[in-house]
OpenMM code with the backbone's topology and positions (N, CA, C; nanometers):
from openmm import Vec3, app, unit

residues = "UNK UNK UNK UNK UNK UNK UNK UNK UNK UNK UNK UNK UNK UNK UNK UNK UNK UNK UNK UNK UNK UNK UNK UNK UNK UNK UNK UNK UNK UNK UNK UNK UNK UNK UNK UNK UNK UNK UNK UNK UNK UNK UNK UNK UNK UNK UNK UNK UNK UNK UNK UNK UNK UNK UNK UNK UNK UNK UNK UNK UNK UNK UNK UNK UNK UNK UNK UNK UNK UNK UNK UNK UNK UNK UNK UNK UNK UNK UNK UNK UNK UNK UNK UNK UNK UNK UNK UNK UNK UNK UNK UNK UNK UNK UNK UNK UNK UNK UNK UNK UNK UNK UNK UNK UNK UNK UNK UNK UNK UNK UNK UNK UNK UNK UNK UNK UNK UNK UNK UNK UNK UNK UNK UNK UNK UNK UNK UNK UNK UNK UNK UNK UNK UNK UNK UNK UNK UNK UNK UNK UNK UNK UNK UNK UNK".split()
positions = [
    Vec3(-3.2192, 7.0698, -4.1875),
    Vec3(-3.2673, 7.2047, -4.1664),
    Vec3(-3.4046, 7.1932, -4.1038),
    Vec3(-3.3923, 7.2094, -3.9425),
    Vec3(-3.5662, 7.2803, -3.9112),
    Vec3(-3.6120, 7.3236, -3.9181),
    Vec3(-3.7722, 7.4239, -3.8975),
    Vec3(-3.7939, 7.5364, -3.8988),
    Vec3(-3.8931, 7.5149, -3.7624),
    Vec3(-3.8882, 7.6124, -3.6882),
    Vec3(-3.9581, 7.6169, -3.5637),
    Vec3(-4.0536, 7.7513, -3.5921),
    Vec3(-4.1822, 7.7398, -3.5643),
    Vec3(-4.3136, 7.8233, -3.6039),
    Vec3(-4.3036, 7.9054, -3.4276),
    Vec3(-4.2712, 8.0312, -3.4634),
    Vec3(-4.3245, 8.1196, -3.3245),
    Vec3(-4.4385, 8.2100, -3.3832),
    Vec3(-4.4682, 8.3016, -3.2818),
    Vec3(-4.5430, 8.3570, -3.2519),
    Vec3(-4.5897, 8.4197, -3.4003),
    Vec3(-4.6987, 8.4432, -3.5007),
    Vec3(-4.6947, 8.5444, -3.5703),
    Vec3(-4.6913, 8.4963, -3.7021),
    Vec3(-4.6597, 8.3515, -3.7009),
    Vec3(-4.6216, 8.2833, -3.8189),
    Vec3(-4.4843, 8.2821, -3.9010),
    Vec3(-4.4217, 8.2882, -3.7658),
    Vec3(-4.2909, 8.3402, -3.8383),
    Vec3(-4.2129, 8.1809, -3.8229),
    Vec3(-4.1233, 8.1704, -3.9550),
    Vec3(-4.0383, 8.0421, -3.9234),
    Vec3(-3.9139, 8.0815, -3.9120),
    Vec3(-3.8661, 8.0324, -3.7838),
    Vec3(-3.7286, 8.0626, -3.7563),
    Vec3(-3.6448, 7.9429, -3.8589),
    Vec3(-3.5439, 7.9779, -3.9302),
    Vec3(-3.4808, 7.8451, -3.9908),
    Vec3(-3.3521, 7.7796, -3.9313),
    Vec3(-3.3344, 7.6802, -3.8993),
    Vec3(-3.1782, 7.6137, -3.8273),
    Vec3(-3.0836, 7.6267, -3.9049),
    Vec3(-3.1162, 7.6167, -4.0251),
    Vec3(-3.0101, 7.6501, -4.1296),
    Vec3(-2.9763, 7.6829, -4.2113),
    Vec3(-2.9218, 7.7879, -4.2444),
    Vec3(-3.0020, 7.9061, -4.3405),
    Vec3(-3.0373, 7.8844, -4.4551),
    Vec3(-3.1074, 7.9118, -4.5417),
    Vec3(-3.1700, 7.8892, -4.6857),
    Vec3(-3.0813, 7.9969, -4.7648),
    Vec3(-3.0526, 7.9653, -4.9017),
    Vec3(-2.9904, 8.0579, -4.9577),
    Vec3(-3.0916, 8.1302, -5.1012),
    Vec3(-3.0722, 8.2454, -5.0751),
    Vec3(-3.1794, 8.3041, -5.2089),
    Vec3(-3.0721, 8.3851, -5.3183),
    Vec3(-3.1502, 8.4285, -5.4165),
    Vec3(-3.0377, 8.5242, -5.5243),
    Vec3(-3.1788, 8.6424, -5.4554),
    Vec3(-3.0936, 8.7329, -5.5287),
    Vec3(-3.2118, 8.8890, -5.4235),
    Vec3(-3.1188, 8.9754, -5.5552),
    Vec3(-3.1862, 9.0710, -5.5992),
    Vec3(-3.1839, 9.1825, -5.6911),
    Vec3(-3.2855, 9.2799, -5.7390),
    Vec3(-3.2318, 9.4029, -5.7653),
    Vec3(-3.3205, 9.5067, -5.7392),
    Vec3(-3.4138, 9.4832, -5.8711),
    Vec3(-3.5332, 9.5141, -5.8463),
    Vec3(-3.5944, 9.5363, -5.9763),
    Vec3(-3.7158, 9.6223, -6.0050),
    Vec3(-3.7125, 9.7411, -5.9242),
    Vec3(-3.7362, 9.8589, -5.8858),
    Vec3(-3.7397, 9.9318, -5.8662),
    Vec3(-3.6951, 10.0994, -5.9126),
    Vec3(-3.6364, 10.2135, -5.8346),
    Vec3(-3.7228, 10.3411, -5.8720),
    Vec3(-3.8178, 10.3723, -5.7826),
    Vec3(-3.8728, 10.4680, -5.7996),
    Vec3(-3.9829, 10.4960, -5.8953),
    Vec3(-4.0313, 10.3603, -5.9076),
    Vec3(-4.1390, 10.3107, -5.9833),
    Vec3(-4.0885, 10.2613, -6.1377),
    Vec3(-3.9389, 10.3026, -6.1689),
    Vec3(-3.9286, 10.2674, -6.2863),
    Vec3(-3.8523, 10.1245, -6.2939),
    Vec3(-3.8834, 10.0552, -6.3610),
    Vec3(-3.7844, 9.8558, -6.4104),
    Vec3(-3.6470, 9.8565, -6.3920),
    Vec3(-3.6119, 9.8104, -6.3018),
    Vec3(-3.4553, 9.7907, -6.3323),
    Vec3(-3.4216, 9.6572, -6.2689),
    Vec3(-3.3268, 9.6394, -6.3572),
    Vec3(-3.2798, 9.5299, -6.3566),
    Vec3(-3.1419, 9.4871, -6.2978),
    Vec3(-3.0780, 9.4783, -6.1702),
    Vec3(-2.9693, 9.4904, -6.1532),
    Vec3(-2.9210, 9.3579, -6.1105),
    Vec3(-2.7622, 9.3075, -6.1065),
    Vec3(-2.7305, 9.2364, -6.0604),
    Vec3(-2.7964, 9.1177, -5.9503),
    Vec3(-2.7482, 9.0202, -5.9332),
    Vec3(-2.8155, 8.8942, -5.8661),
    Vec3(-2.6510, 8.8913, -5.7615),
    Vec3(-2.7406, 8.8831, -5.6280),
    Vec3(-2.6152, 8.8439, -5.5393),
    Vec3(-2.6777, 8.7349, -5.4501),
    Vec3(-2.6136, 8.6627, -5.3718),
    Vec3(-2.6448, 8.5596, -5.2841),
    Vec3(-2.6758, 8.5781, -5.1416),
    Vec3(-2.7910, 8.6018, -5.1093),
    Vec3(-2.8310, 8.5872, -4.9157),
    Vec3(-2.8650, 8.5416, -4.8794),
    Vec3(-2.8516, 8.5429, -4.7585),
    Vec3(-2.9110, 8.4209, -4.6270),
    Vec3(-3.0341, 8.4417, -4.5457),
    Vec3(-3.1094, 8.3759, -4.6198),
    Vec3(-3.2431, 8.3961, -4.5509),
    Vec3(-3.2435, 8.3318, -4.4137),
    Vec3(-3.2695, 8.4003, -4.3136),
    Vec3(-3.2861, 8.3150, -4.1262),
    Vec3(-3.4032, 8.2742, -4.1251),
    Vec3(-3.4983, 8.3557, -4.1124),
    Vec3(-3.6381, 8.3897, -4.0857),
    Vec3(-3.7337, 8.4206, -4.2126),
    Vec3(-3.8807, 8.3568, -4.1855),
    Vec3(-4.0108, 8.3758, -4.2748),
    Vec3(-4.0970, 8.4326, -4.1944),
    Vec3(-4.1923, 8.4971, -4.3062),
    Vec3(-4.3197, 8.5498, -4.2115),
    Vec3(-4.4150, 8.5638, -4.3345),
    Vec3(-4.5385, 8.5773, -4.2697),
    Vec3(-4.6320, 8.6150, -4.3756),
    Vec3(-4.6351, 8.7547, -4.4220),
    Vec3(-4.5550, 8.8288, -4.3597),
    Vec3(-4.5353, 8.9986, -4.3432),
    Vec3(-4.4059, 9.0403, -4.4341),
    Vec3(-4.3012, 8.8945, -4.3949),
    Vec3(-4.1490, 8.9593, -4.4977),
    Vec3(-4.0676, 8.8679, -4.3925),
    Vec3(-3.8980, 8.8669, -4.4443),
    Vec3(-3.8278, 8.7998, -4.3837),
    Vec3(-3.7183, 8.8486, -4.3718),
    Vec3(-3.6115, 8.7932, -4.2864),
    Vec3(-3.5199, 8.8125, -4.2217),
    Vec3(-3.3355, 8.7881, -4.3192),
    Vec3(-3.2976, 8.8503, -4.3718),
    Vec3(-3.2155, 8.7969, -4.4336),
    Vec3(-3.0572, 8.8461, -4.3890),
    Vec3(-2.9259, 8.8056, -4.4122),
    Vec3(-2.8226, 8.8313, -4.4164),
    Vec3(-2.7435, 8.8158, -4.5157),
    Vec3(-2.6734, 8.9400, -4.5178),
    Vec3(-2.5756, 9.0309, -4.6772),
    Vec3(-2.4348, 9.0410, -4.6211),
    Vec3(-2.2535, 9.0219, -4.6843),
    Vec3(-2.1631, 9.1278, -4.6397),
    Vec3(-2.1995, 9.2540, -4.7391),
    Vec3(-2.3202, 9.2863, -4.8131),
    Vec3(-2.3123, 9.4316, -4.8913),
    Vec3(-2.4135, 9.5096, -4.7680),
    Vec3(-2.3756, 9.6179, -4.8271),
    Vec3(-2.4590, 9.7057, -4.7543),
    Vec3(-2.5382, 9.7662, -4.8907),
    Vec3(-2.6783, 9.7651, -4.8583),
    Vec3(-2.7667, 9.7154, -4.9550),
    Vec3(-2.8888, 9.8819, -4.9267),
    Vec3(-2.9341, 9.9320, -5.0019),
    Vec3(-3.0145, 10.0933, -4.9909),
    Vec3(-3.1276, 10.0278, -4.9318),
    Vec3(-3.1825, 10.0937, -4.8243),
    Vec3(-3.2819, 10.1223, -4.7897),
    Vec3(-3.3678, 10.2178, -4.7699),
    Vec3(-3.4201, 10.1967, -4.9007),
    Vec3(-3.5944, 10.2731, -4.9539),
    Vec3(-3.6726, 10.2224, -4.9906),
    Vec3(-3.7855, 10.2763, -4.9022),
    Vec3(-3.9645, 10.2209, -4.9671),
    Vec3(-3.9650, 10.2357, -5.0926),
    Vec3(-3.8485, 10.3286, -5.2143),
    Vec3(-3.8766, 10.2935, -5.3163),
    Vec3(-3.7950, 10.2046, -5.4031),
    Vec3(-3.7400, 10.1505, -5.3270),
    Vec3(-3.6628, 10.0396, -5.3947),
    Vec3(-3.6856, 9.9113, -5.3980),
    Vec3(-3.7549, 9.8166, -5.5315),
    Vec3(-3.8319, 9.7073, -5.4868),
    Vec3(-3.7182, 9.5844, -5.5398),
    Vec3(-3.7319, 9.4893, -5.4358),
    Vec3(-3.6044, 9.4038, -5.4615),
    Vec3(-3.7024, 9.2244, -5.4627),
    Vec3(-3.6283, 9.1760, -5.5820),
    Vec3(-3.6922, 9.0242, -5.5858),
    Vec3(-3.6012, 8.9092, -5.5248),
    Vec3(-3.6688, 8.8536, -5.4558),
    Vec3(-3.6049, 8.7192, -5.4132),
    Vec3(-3.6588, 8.5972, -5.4991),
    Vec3(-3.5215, 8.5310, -5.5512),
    Vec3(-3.5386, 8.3869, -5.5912),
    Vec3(-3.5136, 8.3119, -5.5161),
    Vec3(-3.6139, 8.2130, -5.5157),
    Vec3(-3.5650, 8.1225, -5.4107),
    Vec3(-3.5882, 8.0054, -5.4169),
    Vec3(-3.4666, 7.8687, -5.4356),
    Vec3(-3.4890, 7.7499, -5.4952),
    Vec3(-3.5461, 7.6467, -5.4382),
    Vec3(-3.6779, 7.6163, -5.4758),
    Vec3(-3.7148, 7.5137, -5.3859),
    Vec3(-3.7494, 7.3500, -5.5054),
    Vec3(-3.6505, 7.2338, -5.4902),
    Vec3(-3.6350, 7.1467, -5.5832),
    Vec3(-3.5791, 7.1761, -5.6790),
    Vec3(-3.6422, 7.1445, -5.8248),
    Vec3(-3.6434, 7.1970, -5.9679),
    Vec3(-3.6942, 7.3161, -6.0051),
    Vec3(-3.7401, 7.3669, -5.8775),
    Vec3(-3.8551, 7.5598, -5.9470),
    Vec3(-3.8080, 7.6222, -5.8722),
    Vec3(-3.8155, 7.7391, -5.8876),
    Vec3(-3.7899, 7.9268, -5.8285),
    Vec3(-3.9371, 7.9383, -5.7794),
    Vec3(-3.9093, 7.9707, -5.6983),
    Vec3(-4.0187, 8.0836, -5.6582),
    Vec3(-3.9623, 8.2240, -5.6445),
    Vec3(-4.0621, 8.3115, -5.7093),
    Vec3(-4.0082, 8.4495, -5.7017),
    Vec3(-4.1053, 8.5807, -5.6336),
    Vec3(-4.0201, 8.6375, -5.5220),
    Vec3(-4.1494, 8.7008, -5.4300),
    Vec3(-4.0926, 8.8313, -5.4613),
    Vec3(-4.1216, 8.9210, -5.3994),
    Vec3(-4.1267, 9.0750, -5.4298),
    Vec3(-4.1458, 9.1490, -5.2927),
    Vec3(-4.0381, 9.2651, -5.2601),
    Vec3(-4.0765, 9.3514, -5.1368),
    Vec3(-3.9483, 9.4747, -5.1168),
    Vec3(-3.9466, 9.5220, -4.9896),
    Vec3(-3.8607, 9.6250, -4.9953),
    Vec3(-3.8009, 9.6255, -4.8496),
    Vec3(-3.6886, 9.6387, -4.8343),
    Vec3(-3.6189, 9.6365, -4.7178),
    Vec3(-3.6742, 9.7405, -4.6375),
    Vec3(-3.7147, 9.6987, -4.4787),
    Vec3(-3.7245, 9.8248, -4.4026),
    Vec3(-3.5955, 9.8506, -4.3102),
    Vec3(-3.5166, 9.7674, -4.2713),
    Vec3(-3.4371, 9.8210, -4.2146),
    Vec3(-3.2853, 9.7179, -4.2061),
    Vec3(-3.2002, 9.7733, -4.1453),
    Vec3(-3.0644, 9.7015, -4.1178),
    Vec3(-2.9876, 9.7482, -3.9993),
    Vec3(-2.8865, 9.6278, -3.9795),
    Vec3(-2.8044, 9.6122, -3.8581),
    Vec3(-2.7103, 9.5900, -3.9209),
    Vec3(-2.5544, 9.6549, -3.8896),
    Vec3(-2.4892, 9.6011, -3.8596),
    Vec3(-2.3921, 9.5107, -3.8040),
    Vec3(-2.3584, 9.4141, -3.8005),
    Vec3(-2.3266, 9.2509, -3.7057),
    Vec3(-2.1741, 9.2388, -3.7726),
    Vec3(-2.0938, 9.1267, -3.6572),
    Vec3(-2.0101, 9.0511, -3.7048),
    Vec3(-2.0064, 8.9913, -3.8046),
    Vec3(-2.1289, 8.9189, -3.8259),
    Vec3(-2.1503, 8.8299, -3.9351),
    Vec3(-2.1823, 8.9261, -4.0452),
    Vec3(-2.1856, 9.0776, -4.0957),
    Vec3(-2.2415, 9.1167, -4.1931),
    Vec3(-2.3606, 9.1872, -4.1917),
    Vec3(-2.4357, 9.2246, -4.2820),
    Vec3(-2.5322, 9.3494, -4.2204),
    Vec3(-2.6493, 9.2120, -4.1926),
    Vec3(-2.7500, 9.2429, -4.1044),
    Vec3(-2.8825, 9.1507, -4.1017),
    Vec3(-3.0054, 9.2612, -4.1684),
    Vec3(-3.0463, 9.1939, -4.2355),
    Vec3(-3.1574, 9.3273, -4.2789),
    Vec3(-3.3128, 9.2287, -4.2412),
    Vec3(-3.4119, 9.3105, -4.2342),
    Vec3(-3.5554, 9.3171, -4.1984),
    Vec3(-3.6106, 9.3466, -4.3807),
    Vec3(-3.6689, 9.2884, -4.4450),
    Vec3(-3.7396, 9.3150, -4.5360),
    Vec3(-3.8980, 9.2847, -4.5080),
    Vec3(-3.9898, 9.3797, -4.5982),
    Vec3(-4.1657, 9.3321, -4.5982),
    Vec3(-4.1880, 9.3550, -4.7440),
    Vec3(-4.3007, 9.1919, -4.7531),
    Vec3(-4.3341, 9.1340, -4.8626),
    Vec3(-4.4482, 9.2001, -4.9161),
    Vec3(-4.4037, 9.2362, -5.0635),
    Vec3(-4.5050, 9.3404, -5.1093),
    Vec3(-4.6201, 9.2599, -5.1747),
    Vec3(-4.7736, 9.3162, -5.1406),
    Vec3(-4.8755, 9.2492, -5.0744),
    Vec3(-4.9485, 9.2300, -5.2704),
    Vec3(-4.8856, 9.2309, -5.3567),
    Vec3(-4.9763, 9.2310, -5.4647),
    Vec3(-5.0103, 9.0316, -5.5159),
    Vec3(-5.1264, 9.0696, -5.6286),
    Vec3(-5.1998, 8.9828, -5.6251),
    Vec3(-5.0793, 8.8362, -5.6677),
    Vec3(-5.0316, 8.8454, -5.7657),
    Vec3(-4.8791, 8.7559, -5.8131),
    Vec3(-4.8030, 8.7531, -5.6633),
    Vec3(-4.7521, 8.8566, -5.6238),
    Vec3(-4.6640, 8.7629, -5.4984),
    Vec3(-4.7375, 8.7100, -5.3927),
    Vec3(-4.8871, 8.7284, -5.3705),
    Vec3(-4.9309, 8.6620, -5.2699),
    Vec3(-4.9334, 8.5301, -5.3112),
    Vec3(-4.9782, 8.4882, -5.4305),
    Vec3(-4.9882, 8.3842, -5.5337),
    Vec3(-4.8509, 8.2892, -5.4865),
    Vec3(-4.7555, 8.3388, -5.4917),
    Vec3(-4.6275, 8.2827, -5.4781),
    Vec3(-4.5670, 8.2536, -5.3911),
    Vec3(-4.6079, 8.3565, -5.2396),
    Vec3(-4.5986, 8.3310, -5.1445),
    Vec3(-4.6832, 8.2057, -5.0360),
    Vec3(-4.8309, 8.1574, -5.1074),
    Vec3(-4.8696, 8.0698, -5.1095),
    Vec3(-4.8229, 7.9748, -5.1001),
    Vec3(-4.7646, 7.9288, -5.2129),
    Vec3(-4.6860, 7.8191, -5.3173),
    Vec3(-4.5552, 7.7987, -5.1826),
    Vec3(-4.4566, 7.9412, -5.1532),
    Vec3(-4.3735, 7.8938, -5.0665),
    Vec3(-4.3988, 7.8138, -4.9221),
    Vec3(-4.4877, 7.8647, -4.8485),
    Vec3(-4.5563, 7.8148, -4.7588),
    Vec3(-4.6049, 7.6867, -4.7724),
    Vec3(-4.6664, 7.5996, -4.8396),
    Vec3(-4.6520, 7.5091, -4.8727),
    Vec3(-4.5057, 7.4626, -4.9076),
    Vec3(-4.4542, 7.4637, -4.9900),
    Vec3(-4.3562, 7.3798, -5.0147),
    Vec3(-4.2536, 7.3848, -4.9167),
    Vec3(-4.1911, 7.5132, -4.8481),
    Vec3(-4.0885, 7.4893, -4.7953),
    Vec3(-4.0904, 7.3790, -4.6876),
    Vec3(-4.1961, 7.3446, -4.6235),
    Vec3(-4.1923, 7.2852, -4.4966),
    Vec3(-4.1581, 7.0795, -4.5844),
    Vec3(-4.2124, 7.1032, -4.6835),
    Vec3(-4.1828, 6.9521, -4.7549),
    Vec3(-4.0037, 6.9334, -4.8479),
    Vec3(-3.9163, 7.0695, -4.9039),
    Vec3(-3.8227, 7.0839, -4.9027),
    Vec3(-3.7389, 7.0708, -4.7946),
    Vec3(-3.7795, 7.0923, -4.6515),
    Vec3(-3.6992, 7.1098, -4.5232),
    Vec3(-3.6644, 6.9888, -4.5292),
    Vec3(-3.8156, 6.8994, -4.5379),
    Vec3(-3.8028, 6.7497, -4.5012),
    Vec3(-3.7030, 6.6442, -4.5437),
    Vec3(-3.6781, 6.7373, -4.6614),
    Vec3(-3.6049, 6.5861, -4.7780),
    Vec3(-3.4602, 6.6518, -4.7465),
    Vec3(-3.4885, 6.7978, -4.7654),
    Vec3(-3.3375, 6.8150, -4.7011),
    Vec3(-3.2804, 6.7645, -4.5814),
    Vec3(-3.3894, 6.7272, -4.4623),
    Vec3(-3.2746, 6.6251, -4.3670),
    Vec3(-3.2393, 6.5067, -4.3971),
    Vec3(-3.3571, 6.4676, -4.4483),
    Vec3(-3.3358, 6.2957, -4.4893),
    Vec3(-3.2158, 6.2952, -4.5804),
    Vec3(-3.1836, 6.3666, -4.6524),
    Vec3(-3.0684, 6.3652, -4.7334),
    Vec3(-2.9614, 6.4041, -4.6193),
    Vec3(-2.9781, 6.5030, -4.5570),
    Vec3(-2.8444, 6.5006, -4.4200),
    Vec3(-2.8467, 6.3956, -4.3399),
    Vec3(-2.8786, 6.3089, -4.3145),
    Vec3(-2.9325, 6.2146, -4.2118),
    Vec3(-2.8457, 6.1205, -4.3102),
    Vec3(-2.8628, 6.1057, -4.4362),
    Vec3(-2.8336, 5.9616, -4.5092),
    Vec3(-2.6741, 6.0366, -4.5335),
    Vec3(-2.6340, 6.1033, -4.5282),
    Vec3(-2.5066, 6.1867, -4.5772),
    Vec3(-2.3734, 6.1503, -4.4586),
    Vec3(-2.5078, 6.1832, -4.3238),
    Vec3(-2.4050, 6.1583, -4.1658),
    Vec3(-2.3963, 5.9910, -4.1853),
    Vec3(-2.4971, 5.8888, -4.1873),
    Vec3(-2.4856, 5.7616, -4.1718),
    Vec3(-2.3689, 5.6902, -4.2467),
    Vec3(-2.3684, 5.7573, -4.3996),
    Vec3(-2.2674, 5.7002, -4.4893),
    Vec3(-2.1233, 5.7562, -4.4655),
    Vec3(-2.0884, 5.8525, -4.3886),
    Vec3(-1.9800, 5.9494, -4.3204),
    Vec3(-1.9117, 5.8322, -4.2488),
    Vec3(-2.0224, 5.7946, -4.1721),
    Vec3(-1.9697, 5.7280, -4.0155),
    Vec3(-1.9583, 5.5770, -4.0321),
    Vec3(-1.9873, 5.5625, -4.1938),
    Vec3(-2.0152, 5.4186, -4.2140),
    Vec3(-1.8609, 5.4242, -4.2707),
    Vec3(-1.8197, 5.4834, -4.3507),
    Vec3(-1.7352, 5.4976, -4.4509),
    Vec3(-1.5723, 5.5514, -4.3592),
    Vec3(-1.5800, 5.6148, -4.2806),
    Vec3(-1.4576, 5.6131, -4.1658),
    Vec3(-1.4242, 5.5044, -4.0678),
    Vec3(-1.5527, 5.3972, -4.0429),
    Vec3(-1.4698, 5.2956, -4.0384),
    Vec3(-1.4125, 5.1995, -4.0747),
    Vec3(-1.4016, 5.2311, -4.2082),
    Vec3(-1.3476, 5.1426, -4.2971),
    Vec3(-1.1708, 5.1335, -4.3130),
    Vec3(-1.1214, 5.0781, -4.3954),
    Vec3(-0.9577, 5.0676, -4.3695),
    Vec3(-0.9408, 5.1277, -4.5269),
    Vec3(-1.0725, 5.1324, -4.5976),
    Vec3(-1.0318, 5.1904, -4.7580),
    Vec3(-1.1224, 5.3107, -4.7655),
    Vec3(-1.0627, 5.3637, -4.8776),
    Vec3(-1.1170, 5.5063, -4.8630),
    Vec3(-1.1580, 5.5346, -5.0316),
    Vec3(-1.3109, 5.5182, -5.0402),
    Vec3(-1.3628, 5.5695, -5.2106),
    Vec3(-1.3209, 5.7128, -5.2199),
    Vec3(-1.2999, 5.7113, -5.3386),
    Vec3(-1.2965, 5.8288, -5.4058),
    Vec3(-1.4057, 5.8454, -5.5095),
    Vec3(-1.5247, 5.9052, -5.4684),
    Vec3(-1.6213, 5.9424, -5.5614),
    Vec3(-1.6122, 6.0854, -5.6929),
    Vec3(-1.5856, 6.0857, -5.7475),
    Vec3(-1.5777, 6.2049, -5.8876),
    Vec3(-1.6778, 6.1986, -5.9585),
] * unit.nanometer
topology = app.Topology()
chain = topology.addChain("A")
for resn in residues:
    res = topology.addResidue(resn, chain)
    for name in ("N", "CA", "C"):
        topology.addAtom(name, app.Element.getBySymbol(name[0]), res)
């Protein structure tokens, strides 16, 4: 997985990152709803880029948390969808990262780490393709369980 830095500080990702995302916000009051699985594309210091098959509410008063696994820890950020597309692939939505003192805190923490998670995640793809191509030319075939 790469990430290529354009304009703005935004990281485009090669391959998508996966987060849990659930509401935990509505209209200023706590809620707690379900955990579903999306595809984060894109980072920014502003909010990021994600993809859903739900079609997901969009309101400034609806505040939604992203978990997002980096190693052995979560990081957990906070914001609110501004907008969506419909696509082949499913809706793409636009979210912005809500600016308080804890998620800047956290958003920190991601910025740092993701770019050292990317890393180990190739080296682990890299050692995954070598042992692939090592292991098909062989005449026996492991069965790992």
């Amino acid at each position: 997985m790469n990430m290529q830095k354009h304009s703005e500080d935004i990281l485009a990702l090669d391959s998508p990152v996966y987060s849990h995302m659930r509401i935990i916000r509505m209209f200023g009051k706590k809620k707690e709803s379900k955990f579903t699985v999306v595809t984060i594309e894109k980072m920014s210091q502003r909010g990021l880029s994600f993809r859903s098959f739900l079609r997901l509410p969009i309101n400034e008063n609806v505040v939604w948390s992203f978990q997002i696994r980096l190693g052995e820890s979560y990081l957990v950020v906070e914001g609110v969808i501004l907008n969506a597309k419909l696509t082949q692939q499913g809706y793409a939505y636009e979210m912005q990262w809500n600016m308080s003192e804890e998620n800047s805190e956290q958003l920190d923490q991601l910025a740092v780490r993701l770019p050292q998670m990317i890393k180990l995640y190739n080296k682990a793809a890299r050692s995954y393709n070598l042992y692939s191509n090592d292991k098909a030319s062989r005449k026996q075939i492991d069965l790992l369980c």
